[in-house]
MARMIRO-579670 format. One line per 2 residues: number of its first residue (from 1); for each residue x, y, z of N, C-alpha, C. Coordinates in Angstrom, 2 decimals. Last residue first. Example, Ala and Ser with C-alpha at 12.3 -4.5 7.8 and 13.67 -1.06 7.14 Angstrom:
// MARMIRO-579670
2) 12.85:-2.25:7.08:13.67:-1.06:7.14:12.90:0.03:7.87 | 13.19:-5.69:7.80:12.30:-4.50:7.80:13.20:-3.30:7.80
This chain:
// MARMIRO-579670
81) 12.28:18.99:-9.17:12.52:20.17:-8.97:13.61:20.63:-7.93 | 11.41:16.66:-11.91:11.97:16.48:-10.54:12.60:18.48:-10.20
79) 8.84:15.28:-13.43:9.67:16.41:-13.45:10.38:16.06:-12.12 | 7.81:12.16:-15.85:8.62:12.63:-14.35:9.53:14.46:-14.58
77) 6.97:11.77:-18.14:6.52:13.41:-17.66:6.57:13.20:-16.34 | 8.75:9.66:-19.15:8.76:11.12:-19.62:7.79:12.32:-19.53
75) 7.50:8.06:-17.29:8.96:8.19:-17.11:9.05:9.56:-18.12 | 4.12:8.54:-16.11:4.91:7.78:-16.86:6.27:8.65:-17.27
73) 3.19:7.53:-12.73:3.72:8.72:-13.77:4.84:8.64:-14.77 | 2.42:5.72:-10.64:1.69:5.99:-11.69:1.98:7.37:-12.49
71) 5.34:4.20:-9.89:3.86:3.49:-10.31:2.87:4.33:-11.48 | 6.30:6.53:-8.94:7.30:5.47:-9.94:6.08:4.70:-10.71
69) 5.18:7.57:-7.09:4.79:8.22:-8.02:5.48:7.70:-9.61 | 4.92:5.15:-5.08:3.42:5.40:-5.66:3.80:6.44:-7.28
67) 8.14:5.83:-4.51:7.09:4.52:-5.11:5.90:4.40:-5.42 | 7.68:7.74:-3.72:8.47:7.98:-4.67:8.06:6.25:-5.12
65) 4.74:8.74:-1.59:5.85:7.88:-1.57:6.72:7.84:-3.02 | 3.56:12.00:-1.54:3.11:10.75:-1.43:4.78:10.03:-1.67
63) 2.51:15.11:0.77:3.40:14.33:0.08:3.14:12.93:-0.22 | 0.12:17.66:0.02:0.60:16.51:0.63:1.61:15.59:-0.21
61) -0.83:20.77:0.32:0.13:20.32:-0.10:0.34:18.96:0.97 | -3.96:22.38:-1.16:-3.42:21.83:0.04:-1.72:21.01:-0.13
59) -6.22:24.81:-1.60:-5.48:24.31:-2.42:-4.25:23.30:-0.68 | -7.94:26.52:-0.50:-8.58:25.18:-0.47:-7.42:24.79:-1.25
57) -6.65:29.26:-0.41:-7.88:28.88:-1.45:-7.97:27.33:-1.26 | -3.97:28.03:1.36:-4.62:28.60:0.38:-5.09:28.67:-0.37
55) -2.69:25.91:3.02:-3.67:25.66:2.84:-4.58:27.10:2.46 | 0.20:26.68:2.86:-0.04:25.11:2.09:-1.43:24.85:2.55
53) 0.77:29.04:4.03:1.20:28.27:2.90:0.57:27.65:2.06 | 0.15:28.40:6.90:-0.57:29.10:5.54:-0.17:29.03:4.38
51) 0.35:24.85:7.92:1.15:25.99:7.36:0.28:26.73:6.45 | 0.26:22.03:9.64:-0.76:23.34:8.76:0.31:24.35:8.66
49) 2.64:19.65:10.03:1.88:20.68:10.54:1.62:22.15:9.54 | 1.74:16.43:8.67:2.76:17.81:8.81:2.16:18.54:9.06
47) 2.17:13.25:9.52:1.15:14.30:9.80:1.88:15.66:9.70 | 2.74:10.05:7.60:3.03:11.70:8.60:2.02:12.79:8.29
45) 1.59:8.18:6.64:2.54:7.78:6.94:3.75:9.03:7.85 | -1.42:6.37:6.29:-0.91:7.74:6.95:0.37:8.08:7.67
43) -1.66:4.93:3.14:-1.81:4.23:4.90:-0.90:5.80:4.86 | -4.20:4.62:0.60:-3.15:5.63:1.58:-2.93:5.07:2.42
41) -5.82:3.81:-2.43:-5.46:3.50:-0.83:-4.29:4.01:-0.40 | -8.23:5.16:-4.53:-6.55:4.71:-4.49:-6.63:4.68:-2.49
39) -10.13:6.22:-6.93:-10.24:5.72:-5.70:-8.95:4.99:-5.37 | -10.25:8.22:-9.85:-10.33:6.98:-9.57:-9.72:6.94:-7.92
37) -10.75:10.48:-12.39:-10.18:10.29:-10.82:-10.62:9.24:-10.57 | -9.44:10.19:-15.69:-10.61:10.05:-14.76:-9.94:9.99:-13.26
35) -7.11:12.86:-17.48:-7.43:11.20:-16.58:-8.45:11.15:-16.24 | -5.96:14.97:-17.80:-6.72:14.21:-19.00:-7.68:13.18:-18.72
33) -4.54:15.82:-16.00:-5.60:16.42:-16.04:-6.73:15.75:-17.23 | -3.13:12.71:-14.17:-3.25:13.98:-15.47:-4.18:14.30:-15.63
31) -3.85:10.56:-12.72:-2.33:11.06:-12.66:-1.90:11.79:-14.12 | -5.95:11.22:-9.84:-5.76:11.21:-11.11:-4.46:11.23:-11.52
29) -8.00:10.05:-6.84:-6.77:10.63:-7.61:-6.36:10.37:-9.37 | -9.49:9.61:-3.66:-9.40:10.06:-5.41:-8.06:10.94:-6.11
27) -8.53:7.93:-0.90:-8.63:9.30:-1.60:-9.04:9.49:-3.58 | -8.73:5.92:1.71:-8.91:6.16:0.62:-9.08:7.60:0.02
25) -6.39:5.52:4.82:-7.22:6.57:3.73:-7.33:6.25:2.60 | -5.62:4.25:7.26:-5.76:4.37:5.81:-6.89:4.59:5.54
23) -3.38:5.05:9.47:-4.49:4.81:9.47:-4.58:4.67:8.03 | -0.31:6.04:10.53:-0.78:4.29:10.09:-2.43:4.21:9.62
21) -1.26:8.31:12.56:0.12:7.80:11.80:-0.49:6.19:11.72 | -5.02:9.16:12.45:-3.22:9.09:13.12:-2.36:8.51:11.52
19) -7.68:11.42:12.00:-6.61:10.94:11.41:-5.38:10.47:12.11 | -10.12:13.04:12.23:-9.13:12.09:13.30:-8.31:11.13:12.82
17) -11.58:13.27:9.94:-11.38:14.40:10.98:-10.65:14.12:11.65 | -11.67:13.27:6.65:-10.68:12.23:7.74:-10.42:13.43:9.11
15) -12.31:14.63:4.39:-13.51:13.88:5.57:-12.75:12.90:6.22 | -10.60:16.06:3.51:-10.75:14.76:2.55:-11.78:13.85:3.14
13) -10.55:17.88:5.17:-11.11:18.52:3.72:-11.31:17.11:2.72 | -8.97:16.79:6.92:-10.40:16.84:7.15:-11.33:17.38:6.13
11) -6.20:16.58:5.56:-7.68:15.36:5.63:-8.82:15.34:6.35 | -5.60:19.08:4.75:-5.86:18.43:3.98:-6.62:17.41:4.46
9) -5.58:20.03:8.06:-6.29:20.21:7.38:-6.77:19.67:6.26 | -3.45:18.33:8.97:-4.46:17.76:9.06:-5.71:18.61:8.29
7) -0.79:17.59:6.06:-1.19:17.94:7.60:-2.49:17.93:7.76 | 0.68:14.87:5.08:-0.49:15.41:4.64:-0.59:15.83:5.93
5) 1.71:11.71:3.49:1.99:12.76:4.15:1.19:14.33:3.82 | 1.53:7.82:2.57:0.72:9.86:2.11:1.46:10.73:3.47
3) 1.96:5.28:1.07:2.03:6.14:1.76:1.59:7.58:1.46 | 0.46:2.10:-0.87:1.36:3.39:-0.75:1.08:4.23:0.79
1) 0.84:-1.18:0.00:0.00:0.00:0.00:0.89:1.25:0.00
């Protein structure tokens, strides 16, 4: 099962009000704006703390495992920054 990192606002906006470390989350996800969103499994692998930043306009920043993104992003539209 992949991993997610995600402070808690993002998962109460995902209807996960009580979220710990290890719990699993299903979430919708797409891997291009072209894609259908489709239903994918999370186990809760850190909780990062809310930052204004990273929860403006409902827009949210969570991290997922370099093995979920090896899985579903095909090798010539890996960006790395």
């Amino acid at each position: 099962m992949q991993e997610i990192a995600a402070g808690r606002a993002f998962f109460r906006a995902m209807g996960y009000d009580d979220v710990k470390i290890g719990d699993t989350v299903t979430l919708d996800y797409r891997a291009g704006m072209q894609s259908e969103y489709k239903p994918e499994e999370f186990v809760v692998s850190g909780i990062l703390y809310d930052r204004d930043e990273y929860t403006i306009e409902a827009s949210y920043v969570a991290f997922g495992s370099q093995e979920f993104y090896d899985e579903h992003v095909a090798e010539n539209d890996r960006q790395y920054n």
